[in-house]
C-alpha positions as CSV (number, residue, x, y, z in Angstrom):
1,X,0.0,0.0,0.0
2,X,1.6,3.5,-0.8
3,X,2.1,5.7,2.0
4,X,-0.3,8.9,2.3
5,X,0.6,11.7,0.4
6,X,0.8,14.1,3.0
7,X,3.7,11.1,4.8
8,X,5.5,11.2,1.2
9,X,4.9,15.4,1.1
10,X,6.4,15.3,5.1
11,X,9.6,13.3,4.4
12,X,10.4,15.5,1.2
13,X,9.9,18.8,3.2
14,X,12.3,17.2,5.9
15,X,15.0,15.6,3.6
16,X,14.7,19.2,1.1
17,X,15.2,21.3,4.5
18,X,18.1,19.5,5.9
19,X,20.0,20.8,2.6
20,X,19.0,23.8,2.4
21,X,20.2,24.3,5.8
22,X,23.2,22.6,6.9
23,X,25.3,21.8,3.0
24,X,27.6,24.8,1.9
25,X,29.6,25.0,-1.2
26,X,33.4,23.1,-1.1
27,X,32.2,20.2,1.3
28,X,32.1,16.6,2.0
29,X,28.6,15.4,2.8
30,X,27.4,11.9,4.5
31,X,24.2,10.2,2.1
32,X,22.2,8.4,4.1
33,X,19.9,5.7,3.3
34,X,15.9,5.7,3.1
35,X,12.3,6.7,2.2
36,X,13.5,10.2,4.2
37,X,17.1,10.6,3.1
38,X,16.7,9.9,-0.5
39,X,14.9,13.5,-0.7
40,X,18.2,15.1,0.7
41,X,19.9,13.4,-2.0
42,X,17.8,14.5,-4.8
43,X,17.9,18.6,-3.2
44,X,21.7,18.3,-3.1
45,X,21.7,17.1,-6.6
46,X,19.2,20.1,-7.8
47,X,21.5,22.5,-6.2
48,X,24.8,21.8,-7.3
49,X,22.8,21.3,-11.2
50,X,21.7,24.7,-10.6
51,X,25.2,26.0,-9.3
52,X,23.9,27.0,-6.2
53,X,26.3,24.5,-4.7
54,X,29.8,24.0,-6.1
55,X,32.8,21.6,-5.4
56,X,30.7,19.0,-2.8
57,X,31.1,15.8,-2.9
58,X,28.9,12.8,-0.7
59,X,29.9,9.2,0.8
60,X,26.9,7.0,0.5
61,X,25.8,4.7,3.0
62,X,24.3,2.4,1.1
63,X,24.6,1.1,-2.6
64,X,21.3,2.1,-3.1
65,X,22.2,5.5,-2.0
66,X,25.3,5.7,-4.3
67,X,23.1,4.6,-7.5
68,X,20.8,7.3,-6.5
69,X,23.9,10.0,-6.0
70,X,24.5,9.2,-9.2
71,X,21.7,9.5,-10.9
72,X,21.3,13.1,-9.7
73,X,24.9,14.0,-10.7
74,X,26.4,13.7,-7.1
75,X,30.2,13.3,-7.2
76,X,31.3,10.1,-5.2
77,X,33.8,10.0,-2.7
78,X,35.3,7.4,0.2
79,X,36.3,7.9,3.6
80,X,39.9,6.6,2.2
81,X,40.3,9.9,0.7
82,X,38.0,12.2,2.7
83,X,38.1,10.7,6.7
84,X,36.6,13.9,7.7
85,X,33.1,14.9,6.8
86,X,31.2,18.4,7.4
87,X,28.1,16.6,7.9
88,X,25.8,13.7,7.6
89,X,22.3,13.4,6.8
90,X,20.1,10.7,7.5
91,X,17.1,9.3,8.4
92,X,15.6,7.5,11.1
93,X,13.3,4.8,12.2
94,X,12.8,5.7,15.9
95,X,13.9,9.3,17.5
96,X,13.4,9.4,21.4
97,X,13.2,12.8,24.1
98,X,17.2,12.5,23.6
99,X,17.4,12.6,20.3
100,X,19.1,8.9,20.4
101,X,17.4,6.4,17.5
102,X,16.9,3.5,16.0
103,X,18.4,2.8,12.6
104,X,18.6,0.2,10.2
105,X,15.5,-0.4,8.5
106,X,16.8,-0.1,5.5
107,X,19.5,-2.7,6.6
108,X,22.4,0.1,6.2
109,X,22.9,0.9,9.6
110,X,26.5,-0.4,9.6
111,X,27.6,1.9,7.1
112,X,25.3,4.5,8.0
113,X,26.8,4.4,11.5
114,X,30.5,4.7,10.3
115,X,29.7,8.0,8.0
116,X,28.0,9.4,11.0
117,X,31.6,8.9,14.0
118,X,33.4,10.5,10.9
119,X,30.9,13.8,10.5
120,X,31.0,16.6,12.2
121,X,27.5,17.0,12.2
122,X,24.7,14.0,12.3
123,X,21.6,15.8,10.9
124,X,18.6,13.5,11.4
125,X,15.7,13.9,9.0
126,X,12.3,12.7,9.8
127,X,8.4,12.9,9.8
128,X,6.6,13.3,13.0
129,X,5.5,9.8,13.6
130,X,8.9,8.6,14.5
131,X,9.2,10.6,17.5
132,X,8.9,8.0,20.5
133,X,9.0,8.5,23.9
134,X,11.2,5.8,24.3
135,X,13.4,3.5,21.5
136,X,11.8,0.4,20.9
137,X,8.3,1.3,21.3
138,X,7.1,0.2,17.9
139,X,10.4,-1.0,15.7
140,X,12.5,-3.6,16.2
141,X,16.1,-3.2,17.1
142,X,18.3,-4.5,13.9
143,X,20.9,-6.7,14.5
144,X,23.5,-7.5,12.0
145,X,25.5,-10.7,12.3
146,X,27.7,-12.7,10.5
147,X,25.9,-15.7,8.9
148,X,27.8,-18.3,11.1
149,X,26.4,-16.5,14.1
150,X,23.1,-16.5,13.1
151,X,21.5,-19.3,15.5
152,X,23.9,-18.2,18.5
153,X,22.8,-14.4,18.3
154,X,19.2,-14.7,17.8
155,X,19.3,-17.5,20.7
156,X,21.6,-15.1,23.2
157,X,18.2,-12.2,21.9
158,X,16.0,-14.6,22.8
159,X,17.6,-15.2,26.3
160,X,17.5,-12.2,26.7
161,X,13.3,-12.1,26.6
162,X,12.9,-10.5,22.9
163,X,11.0,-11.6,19.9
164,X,13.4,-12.2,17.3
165,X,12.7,-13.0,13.6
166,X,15.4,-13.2,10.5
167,X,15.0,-10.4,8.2
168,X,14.1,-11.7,5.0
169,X,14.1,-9.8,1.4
170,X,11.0,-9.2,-0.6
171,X,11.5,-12.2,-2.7
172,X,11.4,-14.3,0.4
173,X,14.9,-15.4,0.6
174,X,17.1,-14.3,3.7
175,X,18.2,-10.1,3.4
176,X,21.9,-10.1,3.0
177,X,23.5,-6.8,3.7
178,X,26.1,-4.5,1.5
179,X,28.6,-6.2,3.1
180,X,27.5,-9.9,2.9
181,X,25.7,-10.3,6.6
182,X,22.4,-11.5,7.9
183,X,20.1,-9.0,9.9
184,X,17.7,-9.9,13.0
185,X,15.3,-8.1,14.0
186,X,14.7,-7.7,17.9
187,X,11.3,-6.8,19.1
188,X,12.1,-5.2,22.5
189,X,9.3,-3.1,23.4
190,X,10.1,0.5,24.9
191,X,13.9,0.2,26.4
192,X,14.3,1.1,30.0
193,X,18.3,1.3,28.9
194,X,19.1,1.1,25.2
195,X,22.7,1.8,26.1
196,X,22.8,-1.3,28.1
197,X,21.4,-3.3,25.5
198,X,23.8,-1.9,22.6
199,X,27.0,-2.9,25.9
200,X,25.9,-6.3,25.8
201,X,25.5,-7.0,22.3
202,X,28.8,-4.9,21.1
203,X,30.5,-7.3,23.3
204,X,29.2,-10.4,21.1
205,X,31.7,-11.5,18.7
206,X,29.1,-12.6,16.1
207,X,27.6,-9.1,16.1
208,X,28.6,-7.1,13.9
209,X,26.5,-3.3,14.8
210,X,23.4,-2.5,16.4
211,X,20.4,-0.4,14.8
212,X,21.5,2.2,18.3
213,X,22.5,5.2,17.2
214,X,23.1,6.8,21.1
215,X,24.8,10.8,21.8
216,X,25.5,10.6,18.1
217,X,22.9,13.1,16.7
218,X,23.6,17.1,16.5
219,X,19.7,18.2,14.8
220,X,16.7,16.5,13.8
221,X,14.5,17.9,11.4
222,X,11.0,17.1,11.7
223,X,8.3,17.5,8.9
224,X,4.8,18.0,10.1
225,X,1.7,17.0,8.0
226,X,1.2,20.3,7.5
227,X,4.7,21.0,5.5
228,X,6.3,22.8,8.3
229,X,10.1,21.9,9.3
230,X,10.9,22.0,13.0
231,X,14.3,21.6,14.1
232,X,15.3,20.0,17.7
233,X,18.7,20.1,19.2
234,X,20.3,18.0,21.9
235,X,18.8,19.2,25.6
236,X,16.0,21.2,23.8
């Protein structure tokens, strides 16, 4: 079922705003990944068409993202030749009171999280129905493993009291991540202590990141049904 229009017009507004805002000319911008981001990408592709922007170049998160960079006219770079970003903007599936999320719907939060430790700036884009009051309350935490640990991983979840299911692809055959992994889905309900959660699990060798993106995120932009773009800021 397509989403509402007024969802679709939200995320544009949100993804459009975040350009507008926070990309100057002679800078190397994060691409994130999703139904939200992939509006940022196409604004920063108008711009620097029109010459409002010159001399920037992005780092997708996602090979999807780099096929849409593309297709807009985005120069391509890595973090081999460009450690340092300005900023990175990105989308979200859960935002909490703390501005800490949840990410990794898309299955790109691996890459997605990397970009984002070498920004400066995390800019989170969003519509207003992914504000929670706390993470977990109605997305599943994403898990990526390596295959072999597939069984041993979502059996440790499990232990630990959460619904678990294999993400699978829309063919029905097991999703397999830009880098070759397996994701599982945990179904926590609202976390008490997402940072005691991401502990345990980054201290599972089989794991290889956590959909817990926690004190990473500078601004969130969120898009109201009504068009408007608010923006909220660590502590506001």
């Amino acid at each position: 079922m397509p989403e509402p229009d007024r969802t679709t017009a939200a995320k544009r507004a949100a993804g459009r705003a975040a350009v507008d805002r926070f990309v100057r000319s002679e800078t190397a911008v994060g691409l994130g990944t999703g139904s939200t981001a992939v509006w940022a990408v196409r604004r920063l592709g108008e711009l620097l068409s029109d010459g409002t922007l010159e001399d920037v170049l992005g780092v997708p998160t996602s090979d999807a993202t780099a096929a849409e960079a593309r297709a807009c006219g985005i120069p391509l770079t890595t973090l081999d030749e460009h450690p340092r970003l300005d900023v990175t903007i990105d989308g979200a599936d859960e935002v909490d009171p703390d501005l800490n999320l949840v990410k990794g719907g898309g299955g790109a939060h691996l890459r997605e999280k990397i970009v984002a430790q070498a920004s400066d700036r995390l800019v989170i884009v969003v519509d207003e129905n992914k504000l929670v009051p706390a993470l977990g309350t109605g997305f599943a935490i994403p898990v990526e493993v390596v295959p072999m640990a597939l069984r041993p991983e979502r059996e440790h979840l499990e232990r630990l009291g959460y619904a678990v299911t294999e993400r699978v692809a829309a063919d029905g055959r097991p999703f397999v991540t830009d880098e070759g992994n397996r994701i599982l889905d945990a179904s926590t309900g609202p976390l008490a202590d997402p940072a005691a959660l991401l502990a345990d699990l980054e201290g599972r060798a089989g794991v290889v990141e956590v959909g817990l993106f926690l004190g990473m995120t500078s601004v969130v932009l969120v898009a109201g049904a009504d068009g408007g773009v608010r923006e909220l800021s660590p502590g506001s």
